[in-house]
C-alpha positions as CSV (number, residue, x, y, z in Angstrom):
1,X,135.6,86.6,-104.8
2,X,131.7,85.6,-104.8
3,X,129.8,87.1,-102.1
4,X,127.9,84.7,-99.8
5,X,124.5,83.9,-100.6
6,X,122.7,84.5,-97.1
7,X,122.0,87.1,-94.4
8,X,124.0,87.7,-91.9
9,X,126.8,90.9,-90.6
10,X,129.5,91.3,-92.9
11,X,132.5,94.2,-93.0
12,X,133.4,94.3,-96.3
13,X,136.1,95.4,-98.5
14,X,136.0,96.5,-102.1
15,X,138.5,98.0,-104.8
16,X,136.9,100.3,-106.6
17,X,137.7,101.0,-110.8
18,X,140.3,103.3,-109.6
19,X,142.5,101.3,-107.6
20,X,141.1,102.8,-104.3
21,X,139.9,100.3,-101.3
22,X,136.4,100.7,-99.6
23,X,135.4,99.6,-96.8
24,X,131.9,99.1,-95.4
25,X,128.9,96.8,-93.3
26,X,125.6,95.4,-94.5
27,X,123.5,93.0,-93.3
28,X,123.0,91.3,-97.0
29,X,126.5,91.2,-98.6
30,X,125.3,90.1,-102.2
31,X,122.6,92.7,-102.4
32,X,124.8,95.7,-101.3
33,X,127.9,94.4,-103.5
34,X,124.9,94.7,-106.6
35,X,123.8,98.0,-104.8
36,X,127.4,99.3,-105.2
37,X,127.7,98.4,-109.2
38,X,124.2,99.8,-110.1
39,X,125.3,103.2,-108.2
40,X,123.1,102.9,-105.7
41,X,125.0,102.0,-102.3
42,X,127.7,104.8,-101.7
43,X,128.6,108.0,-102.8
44,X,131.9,106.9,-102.6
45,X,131.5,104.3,-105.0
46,X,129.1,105.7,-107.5
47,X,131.5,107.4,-109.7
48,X,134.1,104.4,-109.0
49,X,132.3,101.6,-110.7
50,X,132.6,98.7,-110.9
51,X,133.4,97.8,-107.3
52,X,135.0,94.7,-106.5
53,X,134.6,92.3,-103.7
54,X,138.4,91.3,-102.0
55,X,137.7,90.9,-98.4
56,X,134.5,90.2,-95.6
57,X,134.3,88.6,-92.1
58,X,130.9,87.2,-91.4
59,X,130.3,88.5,-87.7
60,X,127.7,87.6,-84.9
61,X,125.9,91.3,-84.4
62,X,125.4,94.7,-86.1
63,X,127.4,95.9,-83.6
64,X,130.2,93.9,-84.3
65,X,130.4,94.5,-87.5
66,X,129.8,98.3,-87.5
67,X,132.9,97.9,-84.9
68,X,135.0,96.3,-87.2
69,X,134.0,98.7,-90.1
70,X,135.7,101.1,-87.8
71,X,138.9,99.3,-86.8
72,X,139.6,98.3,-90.7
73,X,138.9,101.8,-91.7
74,X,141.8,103.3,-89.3
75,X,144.1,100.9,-91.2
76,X,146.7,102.1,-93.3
77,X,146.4,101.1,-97.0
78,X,149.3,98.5,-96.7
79,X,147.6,97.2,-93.7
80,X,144.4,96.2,-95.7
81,X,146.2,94.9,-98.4
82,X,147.9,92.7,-96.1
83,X,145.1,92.1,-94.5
84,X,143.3,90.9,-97.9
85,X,146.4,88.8,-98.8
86,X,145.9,86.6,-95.7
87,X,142.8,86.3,-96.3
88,X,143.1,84.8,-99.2
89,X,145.6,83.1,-98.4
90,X,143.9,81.0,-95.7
91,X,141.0,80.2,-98.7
């Protein structure tokens, strides 16, 4: 999945090299996804490179999407995956 081009509020959702899913906001979605493969983004994701990107809702405010960085991250991992799946379904 290619990462919009433009500003905005994303939540994002990554898998990492090790199969894990992360899960995180920005306000530039192609320069943190670069952030996370040089090591530079997350702690998480340092050590789990290279990240890619699966999932991300473009919302209105920072609020929004720190809010729905929060709801997603409460999710089960089956939950995301499904999640993901309709997502790209609906593509």
């Amino acid at each position: 999945m290619t990462a919009p081009d433009k500003n905005g509020y994303f939540t994002y959702i990554l898998r990492c090299a090790d199969n894990t899913l992360y899960c995180g906001w920005t306000n530039n979605l192609a320069k943190r996804l670069a952030a996370h493969n040089a090591g530079t983004a997350a702690k998480y994701t340092r050590s789990r490179r290279p990240v890619e990107l699966l999932y991300f809702e473009e919302l209105e405010t920072r609020q929004e999407a720190m809010s729905r960085e929060f709801h997603i991250k409460r999710l089960s991992r089956a939950e995301k995956q499904k999640l993901i799946k309709t997502n790209l379904q609906e593509m």
